[in-house]
N, C-alpha and C positions, 0 to 999 in steps of 0.2 A: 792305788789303795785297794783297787779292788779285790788281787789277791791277799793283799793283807787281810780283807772282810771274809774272803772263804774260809783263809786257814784259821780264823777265830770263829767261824760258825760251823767248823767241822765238830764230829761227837765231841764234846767237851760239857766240865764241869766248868759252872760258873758263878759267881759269890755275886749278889746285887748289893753293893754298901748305899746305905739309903732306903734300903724297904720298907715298904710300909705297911701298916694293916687299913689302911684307908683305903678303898677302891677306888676311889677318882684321883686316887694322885699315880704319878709313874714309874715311883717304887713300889706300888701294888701290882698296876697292869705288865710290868717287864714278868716280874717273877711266872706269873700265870702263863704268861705267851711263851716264855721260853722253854718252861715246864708242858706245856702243850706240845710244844715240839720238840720233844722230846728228851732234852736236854736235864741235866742233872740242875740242881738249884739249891744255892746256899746262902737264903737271907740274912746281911748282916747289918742292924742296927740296935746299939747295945740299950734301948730304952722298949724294945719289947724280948719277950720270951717267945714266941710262936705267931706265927702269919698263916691261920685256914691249915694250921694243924702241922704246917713244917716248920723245926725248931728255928729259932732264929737264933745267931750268933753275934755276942757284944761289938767281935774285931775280928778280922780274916786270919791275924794268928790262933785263932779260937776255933775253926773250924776242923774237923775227923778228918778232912781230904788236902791234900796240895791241889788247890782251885787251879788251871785250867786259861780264865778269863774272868778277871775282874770286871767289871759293869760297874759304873758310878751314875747314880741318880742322886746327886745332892750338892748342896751347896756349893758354889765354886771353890771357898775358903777353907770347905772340908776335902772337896776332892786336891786340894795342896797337899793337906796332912797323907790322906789316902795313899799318894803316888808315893811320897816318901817313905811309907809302910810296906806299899809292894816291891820299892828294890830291896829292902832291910829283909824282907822276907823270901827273896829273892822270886816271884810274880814277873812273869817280863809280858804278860799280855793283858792290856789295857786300856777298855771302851767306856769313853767319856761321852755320858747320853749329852745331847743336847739342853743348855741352860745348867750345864753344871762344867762347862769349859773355863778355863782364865789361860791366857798364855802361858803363865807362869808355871801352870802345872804339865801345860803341855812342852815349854820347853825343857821342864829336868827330863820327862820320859827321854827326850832328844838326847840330850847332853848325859844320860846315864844308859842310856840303847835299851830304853823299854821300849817294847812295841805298843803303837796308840794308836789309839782310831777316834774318830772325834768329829763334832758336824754333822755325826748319822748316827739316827736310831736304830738300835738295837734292833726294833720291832720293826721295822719298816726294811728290812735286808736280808737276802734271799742269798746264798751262797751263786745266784744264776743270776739275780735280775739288778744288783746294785750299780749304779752309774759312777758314784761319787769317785770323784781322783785328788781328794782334799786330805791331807795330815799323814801320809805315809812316811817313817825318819828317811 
């Protein structure tokens, strides 16, 4: 899995479905950290308009760019609907934060050859220092 974690933390654009404007929750602190490092950021949760001044987007088909790397920070029962959004919009790279996994979503990524990372934080993974060898198809 590790290469799988590189090639999803290379330059890219990435849509956080689940944002938040809350800062203590993990659709807050993703957006920040990953925007910190540099990386492009496209908050989408269709119950706000903006997150600390960058727009937010209702749904990933709703976003100006062809996102890059999908990020799920939300409910398990949302990141089902989620995954079935990014093959329809054809999305094939797809990081399931931790507490928002089910098998279920992670087996269509499998059975539809989206690429999924799952079990590791987003924030906690270094294109150099990640261990994990969990969820690679």
């Amino acid at each position: 899995m590790q290469k799988l974690i590189d090639e999803f933390l290379s330059p890219k654009r990435f849509a956080i479905v689940g944002a938040s404007d809350n800062p203590q929750k993990y659709g807050h602190r993703i957006i920040h950290d990953l925007k910190d490092r540099g990386y492009e950021v496209y908050p989408i949760n269709p119950r706000l308009k903006e997150i600390d001044g960058m727009e937010c987007y209702p749904t990933l088909a709703d976003t100006p760019v062809k996102i890059d790397v999908v990020d799920i920070a939300a409910p398990p029962q949302v990141t089902e609907k989620v995954v079935q959004e990014c093959k329809a919009l054809g999305l094939e790279r797809i990081w399931i934060q931790p507490g928002a996994e089910s098998e279920r979503a992670i087996s269509f990524c499998m059975a539809n050859n989206l690429q999924v990372v799952y079990n590791v934080c987003v924030m906690m993974s270094t294109p150099q220092d990640n261990k994990t060898d969990q969820g690679e198809p």
